[in-house]
Every structure is written in C-alpha cells, then in structure tokens.
NUZAFI-379366 format. One record per residue (C-alpha): residue in one letter; x, y, z. Coordinates in steps of 0.2 Angstrom, whole numbers, plus 5000, padded with zeros to 4 digits. Example, Ala and Ser with C-alpha at 12.3 -4.5 7.8 and 13.67 -1.06 7.14 Angstrom:
BEGIN
a506249785039/s506849955036/
This chain:
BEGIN
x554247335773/x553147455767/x552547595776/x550647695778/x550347865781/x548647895790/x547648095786/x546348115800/x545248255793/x543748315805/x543048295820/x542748125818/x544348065808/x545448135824/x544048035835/x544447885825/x546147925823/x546547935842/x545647775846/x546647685831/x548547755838/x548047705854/x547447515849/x548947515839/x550347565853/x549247435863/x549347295851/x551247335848/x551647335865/x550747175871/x551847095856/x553547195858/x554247165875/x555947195873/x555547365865/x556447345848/x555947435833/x555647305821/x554447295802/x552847315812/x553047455819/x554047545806/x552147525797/x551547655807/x552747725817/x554447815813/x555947795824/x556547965831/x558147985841/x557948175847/x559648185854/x560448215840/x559748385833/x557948495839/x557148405826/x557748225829/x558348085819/x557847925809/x558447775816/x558047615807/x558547495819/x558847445836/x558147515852/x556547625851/x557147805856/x555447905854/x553947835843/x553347945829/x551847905821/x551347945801/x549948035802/x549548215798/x547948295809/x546948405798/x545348515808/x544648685803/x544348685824/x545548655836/x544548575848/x544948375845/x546448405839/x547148495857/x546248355865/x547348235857/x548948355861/x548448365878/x547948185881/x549148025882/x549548025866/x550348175864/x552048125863/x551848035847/x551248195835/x552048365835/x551648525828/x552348475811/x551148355811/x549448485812/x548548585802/x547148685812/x546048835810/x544648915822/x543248935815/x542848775806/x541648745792/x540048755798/x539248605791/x539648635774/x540348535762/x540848695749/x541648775764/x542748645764/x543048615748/x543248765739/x543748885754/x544748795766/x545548675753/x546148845741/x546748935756/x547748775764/x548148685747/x550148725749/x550248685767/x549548515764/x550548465751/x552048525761/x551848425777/x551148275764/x552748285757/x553648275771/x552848145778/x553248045763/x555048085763/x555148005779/x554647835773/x555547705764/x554247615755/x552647725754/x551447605753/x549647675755/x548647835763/x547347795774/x546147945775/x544947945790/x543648075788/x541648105788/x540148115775/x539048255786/x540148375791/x540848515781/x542748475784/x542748305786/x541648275767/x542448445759/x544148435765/x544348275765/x543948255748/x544948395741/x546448305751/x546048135740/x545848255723/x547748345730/x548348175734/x547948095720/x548848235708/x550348245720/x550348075722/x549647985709/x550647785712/x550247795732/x548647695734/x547147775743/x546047685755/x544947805765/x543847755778/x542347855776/x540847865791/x538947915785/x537847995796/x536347895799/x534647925795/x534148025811/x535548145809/x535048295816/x536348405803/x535148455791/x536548475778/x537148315782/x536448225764/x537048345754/x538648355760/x538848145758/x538048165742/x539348295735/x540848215744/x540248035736/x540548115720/x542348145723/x542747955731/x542147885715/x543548005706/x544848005715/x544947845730/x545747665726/x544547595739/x543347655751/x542647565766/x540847655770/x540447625788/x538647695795/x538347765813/x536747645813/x537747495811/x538947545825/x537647575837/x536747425833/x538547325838/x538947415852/x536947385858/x537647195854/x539047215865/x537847285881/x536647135877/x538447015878/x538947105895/x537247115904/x536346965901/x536646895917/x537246735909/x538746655920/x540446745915/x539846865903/x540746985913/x541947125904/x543947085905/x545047245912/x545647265896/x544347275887/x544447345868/x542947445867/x542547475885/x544447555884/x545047735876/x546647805875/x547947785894/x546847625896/x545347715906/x543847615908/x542347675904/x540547615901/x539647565888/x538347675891/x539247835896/x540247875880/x539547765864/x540547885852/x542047825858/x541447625857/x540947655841/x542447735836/x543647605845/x542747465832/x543247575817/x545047575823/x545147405827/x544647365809/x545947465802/x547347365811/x546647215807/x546447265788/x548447295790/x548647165803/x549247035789/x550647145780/x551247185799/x551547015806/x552046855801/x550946705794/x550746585783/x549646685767/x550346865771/x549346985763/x549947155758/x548847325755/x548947345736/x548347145733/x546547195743/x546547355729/x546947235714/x545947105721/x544347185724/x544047285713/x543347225698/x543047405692/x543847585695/x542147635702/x541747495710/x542847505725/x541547505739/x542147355752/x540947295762/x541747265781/x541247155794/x541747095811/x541646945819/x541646865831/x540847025843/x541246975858/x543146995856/x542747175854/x542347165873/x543247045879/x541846925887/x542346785896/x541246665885/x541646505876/x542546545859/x541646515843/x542146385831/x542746445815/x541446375806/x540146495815/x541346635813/x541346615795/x539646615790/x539346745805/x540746855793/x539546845779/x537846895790/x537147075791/x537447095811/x539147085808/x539347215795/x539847405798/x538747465786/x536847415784/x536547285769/x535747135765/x537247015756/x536046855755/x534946985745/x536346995733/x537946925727/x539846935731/x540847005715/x542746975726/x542946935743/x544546975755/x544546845772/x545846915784/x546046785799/x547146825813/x547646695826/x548246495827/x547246445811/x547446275801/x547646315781/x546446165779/x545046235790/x544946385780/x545046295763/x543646195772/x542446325775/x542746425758/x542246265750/x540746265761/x540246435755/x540446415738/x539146265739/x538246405746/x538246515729/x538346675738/x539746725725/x539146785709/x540046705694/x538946805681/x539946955680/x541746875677/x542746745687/x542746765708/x544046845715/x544646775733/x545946835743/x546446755760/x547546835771/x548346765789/x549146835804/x549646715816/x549746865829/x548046865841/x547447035844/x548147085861/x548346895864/x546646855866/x546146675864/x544846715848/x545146695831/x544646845820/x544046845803/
C-alpha cells in the first residue's frame, strides 16, 4: 500500500487541512472497530508506539498505539496552526511536524516566494525528507494552500518548485482555493496570477476550487435543511454542519468551515478508492496518467454529488441515474464553469458505495449518446474507480 504525505501551507491549507484529519479519523473510525492498523490508515496515518524511545517507533502492524499523521503544517503566522495544536487534533502533529514564523506575508506573493522560501528552503526540505523516510511507498504529496494570500500562493508554490527538484518521481497533486471575485485583498489577482505560473511548471495535477462555488453549495445545503419539506431535518452527524471533536454548529454561524469541510471531504473521496476495497480500485498515479492529455493541461474539474449527503438530510436517496448526470451539471462543480458549453478531453468517475458494474456501464453509455466528450482532440480517456466503503455508512451512493 502506498502512502501520501499532505503540506498544508497558509491560512487556509491548515483550515482545510484540519477539517480533512478530522473527516479522515471519522471515516476511519466508523469503519475500524476493533482499532487495527490496517492499509487504510497507513495511507495517511503512521503507526507510533512511543514507549519505546522519546521520539517513538514505527509499528506496521497490529494494534494502533498512537496515530501519526503525514502531514507537514507550513504558516508564516502562528495563529491557525496553534489552533490546530491546541484543539482535538493535537495529538496527531508534533513539533517536527511545523514550520511557523510571526509575522507572516502580508498579502504578498513575492514575500513568500522569494523571502520566506530562501530563508526556510533547508528546513523544508529537512522535515520533507523525513517525512518521506517514514513511508514505505511514497506515493503522492498533496499540497493544500491558497491563490490570494501571500504564503499560501508564494510559499506554496515555491514548496511544489522544492518538491519537484527534491523529489522529482513523487507525484504532485495540489489543491488550490481562488479567491472570488468580491475578495476584498486587493493583491489577491496578482498573487493567483503569479502563483498560476508556477502550478503550470511544477504540479502533476491541480484541482482549482473557488470560494463562489462553495458558497453557492453550502447556500444549497441551507435551502436542503430549511425548506420546511417533511424530514428535511439535519442528522447529528452531520458532515458539513460538524468540525473537528464532532461540535455542531450552524450553517449560518461559521460558513468557512462548511466550505472547508466540502474541500476535505473531496480529498478523501479522491483517495477513497486506493484506501478500501472494491471491484475497479483505482490508485493516485492512474488519475495523473489518465487525465492528462498534456503536461500543462492538468486542471481537473471536481464535482460533488449528490449534496445532500454533504448534510446528511433525511431525504429519499437519488437514483444513480440522476446522480450521474447531476455529476456532470455546473451546481455540482467546485469551481465555476459551464461543461455543456464545452467538451470533456478525459474523465475520472469515483463511486463509493453498494454499486452494480452494470449500472455504471449503463449510464456511461448514456452519456456518451450524449456527445459531452470530445473525440476531436485524440481518443477519450475514462477511468472508473469504486469503493464499496459508504462514507461514514451513510445510505448514498457517491460519485
């Protein structure tokens, strides 16, 4: 089993980091009972028995001693990142594991680019390296940071440059949030403009997500819980309406941390298939192959669906047939665009749950009739993955 190392950069890739550990522990949880360390968690998570020594050791099997996970926290301020010591989570990072300074970069991409990256370059690829020592199979990075802020678009990106040079056979996915269009950070634009420039060099595959297109879900989700319909009520454990220890909170009070939860949940289910067992496993490097039918041209498009697994509304499931084509509409998408304005050049379908092989074959065929994928440009490229794990057991299937 291969494993993922996850770089949270910023103030937002430690925000979407903490809500994707906790979803993870979550999910892991519901389907590990009798608290074996077993291939899925060793994805994300090392085994450390700190017994043994101060700094603990590996154990690859067997009982979980203390979970670990594979992340290395990166934040020119301190504020999120003491959060996440100080919260629920704080037992799965440690001080190895962080790299923080005070004054942060002040909205500026060259700040962190050029001064933050020179000045921290050898610590970086220190604790990179030893994070990578402590995996097996080093499959991927996943690189969570932002496109308006100074350390999320220059540091991040100066990370992908070091990780690429230090690194140059570990793939590189990195999820990358945009501001919208009523950002109030002047500098905003010209930081996404300047860190877009270094995704097209240095990343395998980028998966562009915009603030507009989060809100625009979680107002969904608020339509979902209050229309007044009969059972459209919100379940305790609730995926969105949860953060980190399980705390319920509103819709309303804290949309960041929707909005965030929704970027977290699509990462595990982009690894949900090369975690757990199903009949077409699909594994990390066959979505780079596959999907990108140029070195530049690796900007996915990710959607969602169906929503109202997101929030857990005690509604009638959707059949897959609705689910499907709702995959392939623009209220599903996390990022704003038209696809019935344009065409497909490779497509990845990622279904978790209690699917039949036949029904999927059934409802690719029906949107090839369709002609929503181009054949112009050099033969379509579909990959299908499954996981026959539900996501927290819910009684949806997910595409």
């Amino acid at each position: 089993m291969a494993q993922s190392v996850v770089v949270q950069v910023g103030q937002c890739g430690n925000q979407v980091g903490r809500c994707f550990w906790d979803l993870a522990l979550r999910e892991h949880a519901a389907v590990n009972k009798k608290g074996i360390y077993d291939d899925s968690l060793k994805n994300f998570f090392r085994n450390v028995d700190t017994r043994r020594n101060g700094d603990g050791v590996d154990v690859s099997k067997g009982k979980i001693c203390s979970l670990k996970a594979r992340a290395l926290l990166i934040d020119m301020e301190e504020g999120v990142v003491n959060e996440i010591l100080q919260g629920p989570l704080k037992d799965i990072f440690d001080s190895k594991q962080l790299i923080t300074n005070v004054s942060g970069s002040g909205n500026n991409w060259a700040v962190g680019y050029k001064v933050f990256g020179s000045q921290y370059q050898d610590q970086i690829v220190e604790k990179l390296r030893q994070t990578a020592e402590h995996c097996d199979c080093l499959q991927c990075f996943f690189i969570i940071h932002s496109m308006g802020g100074g350390t999320g678009s220059g540091l991040g990106t100066f990370i992908l440059n070091v990780l690429e040079d230090e690194f140059p056979e570990v793939y590189r996915f990195v999820t990358s949030v945009f501001p919208s269009g009523e950002d109030d950070v002047i500098t905003s634009p010209y930081n996404s403009v300047l860190a877009m420039k270094e995704l097209n060099e240095h990343a395998d595959c980028v998966l562009p997500i915009e603030n507009e297109s989060l809100f625009d879900i979680v107002s969904k989700i608020n339509q979902m819980v209050t229309s007044g319909k009969p059972g459209t009520t919100v379940k305790p454990e609730s995926l969105v309406t949860l953060n980190e220890g399980g705390i319920k909170k509103k819709l309303q009070e804290k949309p960041f941390d929707t909005m965030n939860n929704i970027v977290g949940n699509l990462l595990l289910n982009l690894t949900s298939s090369a975690r757990f067992e199903g009949s077409l496993n699909m594994d990390l490097n066959e979505i780079t192959m596959n999907l990108v039918p140029f070195p530049q041209l690796h900007y996915l498009v990710s959607s969602l669906t169906p929503l109202c697994t997101l929030a857990d509304v005690n509604i009638p499931p959707r059949r897959l047939d609705q689910m499907f084509s709702d995959a392939f509409s623009k209220d599903h998408q996390l990022i704003q665009a038209d696809p019935k304005h344009s065409l497909y050049l490779a497509c990845a379908l990622l279904v978790r749950g209690n699917v039949q092989i036949s029904d999927l074959r059934r409802n690719i065929e029906r949107l090839e009739n369709k002609s929503v994928f181009s054949t112009t440009c050099g033969p379509f490229s579909l990959t299908l993955g499954t996981s026959k794990q539900h996501l927290y057991k819910t009684n949806f299937h997910r595409t």
